[in-house]
C-alpha positions as CSV (number, residue, x, y, z in Angstrom):
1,X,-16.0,5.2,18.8
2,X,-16.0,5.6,14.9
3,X,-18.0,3.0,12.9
4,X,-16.4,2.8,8.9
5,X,-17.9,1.4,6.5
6,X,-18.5,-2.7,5.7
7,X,-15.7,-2.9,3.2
8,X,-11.6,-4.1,3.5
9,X,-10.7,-0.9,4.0
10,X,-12.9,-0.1,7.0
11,X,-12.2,-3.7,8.4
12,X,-8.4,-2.6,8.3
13,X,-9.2,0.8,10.1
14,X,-11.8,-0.8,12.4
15,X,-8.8,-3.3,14.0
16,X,-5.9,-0.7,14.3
17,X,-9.1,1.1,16.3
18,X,-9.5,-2.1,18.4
19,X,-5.9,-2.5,18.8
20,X,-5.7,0.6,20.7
21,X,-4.2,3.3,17.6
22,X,-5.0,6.8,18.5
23,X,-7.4,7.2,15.1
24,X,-7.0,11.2,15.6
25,X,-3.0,11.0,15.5
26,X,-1.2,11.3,11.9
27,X,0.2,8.0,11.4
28,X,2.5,6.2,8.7
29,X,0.5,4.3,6.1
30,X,1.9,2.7,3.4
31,X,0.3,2.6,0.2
32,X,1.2,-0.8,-2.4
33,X,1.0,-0.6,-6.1
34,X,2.0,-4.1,-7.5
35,X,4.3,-3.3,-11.0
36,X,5.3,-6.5,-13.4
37,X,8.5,-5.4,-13.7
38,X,11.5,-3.4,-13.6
39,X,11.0,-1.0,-16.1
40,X,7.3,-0.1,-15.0
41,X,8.3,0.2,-11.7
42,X,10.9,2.9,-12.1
43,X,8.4,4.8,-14.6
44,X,6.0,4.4,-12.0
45,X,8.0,5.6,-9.2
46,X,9.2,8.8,-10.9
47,X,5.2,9.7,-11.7
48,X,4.2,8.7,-8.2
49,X,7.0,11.1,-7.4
50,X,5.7,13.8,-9.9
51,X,2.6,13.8,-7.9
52,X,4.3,14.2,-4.4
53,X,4.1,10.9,-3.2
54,X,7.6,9.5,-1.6
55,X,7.7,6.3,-3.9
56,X,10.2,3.5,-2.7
57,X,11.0,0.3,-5.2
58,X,10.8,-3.0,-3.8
59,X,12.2,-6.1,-5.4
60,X,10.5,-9.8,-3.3
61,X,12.3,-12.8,-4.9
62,X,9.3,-14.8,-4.0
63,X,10.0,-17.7,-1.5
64,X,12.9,-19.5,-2.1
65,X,11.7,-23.2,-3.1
66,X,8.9,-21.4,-5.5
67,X,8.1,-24.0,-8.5
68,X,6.4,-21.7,-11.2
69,X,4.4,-25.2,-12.7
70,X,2.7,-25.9,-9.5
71,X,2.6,-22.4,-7.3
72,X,1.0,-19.3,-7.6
73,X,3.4,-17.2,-9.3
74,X,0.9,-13.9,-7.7
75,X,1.6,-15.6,-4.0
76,X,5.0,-16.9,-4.4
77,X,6.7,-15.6,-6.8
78,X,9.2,-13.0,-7.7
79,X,7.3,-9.4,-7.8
80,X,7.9,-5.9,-7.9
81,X,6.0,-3.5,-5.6
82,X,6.5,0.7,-5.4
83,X,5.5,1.8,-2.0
84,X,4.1,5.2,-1.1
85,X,4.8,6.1,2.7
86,X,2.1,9.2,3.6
87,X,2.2,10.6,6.9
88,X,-1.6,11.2,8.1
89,X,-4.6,11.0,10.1
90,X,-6.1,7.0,9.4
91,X,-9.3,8.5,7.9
92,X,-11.8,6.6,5.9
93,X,-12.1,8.8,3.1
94,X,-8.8,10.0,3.0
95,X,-7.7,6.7,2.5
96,X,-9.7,6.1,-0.6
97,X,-9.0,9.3,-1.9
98,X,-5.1,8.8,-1.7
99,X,-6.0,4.7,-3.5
100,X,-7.8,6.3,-6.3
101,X,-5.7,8.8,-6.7
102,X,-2.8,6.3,-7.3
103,X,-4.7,4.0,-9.1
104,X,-5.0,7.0,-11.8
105,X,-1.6,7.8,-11.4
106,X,-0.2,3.9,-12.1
107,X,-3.0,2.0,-13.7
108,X,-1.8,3.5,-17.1
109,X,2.1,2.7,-16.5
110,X,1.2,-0.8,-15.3
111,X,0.6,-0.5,-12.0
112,X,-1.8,-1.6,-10.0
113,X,-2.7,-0.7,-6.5
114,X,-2.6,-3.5,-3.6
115,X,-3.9,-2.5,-0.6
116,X,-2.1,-0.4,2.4
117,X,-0.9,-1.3,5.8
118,X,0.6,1.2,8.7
119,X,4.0,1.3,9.8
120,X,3.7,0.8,13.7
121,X,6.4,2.3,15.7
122,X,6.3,5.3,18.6
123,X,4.3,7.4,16.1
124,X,1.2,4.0,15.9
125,X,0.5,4.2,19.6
126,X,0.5,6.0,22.9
């Protein structure tokens, strides 16, 4: 069994191990960058596109009874999000490679990277 590294990112890999994902198989991870708004979204979809990432806008109205003078307007409310769906091995380094690399790529168009999660489906597990 693999042992990753004492960080969020090695806590994420170290479950979908535990949870029974083949960790030598190429899976589905998607890659957040949290925009403010419209406009830095697209600009940052067409560069995360320009480097050869597949970059998909995604529009979250927040939760419907959202009060802006009493919620977190980060947690509930309205927010923008590119997504960058890369088809690979679930490797530590990889992984953190492919984040700074999109953190370079969107910090200076507003972007910011958010984290990543993996699309399960027939290609997660055996």
């Amino acid at each position: 069994m693999t042992t990753y590294p004492d960080d969020a990112d090695g806590a994420v890999l170290s479950d979908l191990a535990a949870e029974g994902v083949d960790m030598t198989k190429a899976l589905t991870i998607e890659f957040f960058v949290a925009v403010p708004n419209e406009a830095s979204a697209m600009k940052v979809a067409a560069a995360m596109g320009e480097a050869g990432y597949e970059a998909q806008i995604v529009y979250d109205e927040g939760e419907p009874d959202f009060d802006p003078e009493t919620d977190d307007v980060n947690e509930f409310g309205p927010s923008w999000t590119v997504y960058a769906n890369v088809h690979m091995v679930p490797e530590y380094n990889e992984v953190m490679r492919i984040q700074s690399d999109l953190d370079q790529i969107t910090r200076p168009l507003g972007g910011k990277p958010d984290g990543w999660g993996v699309m399960f489906g027939r290609d997660a597990k055996e």
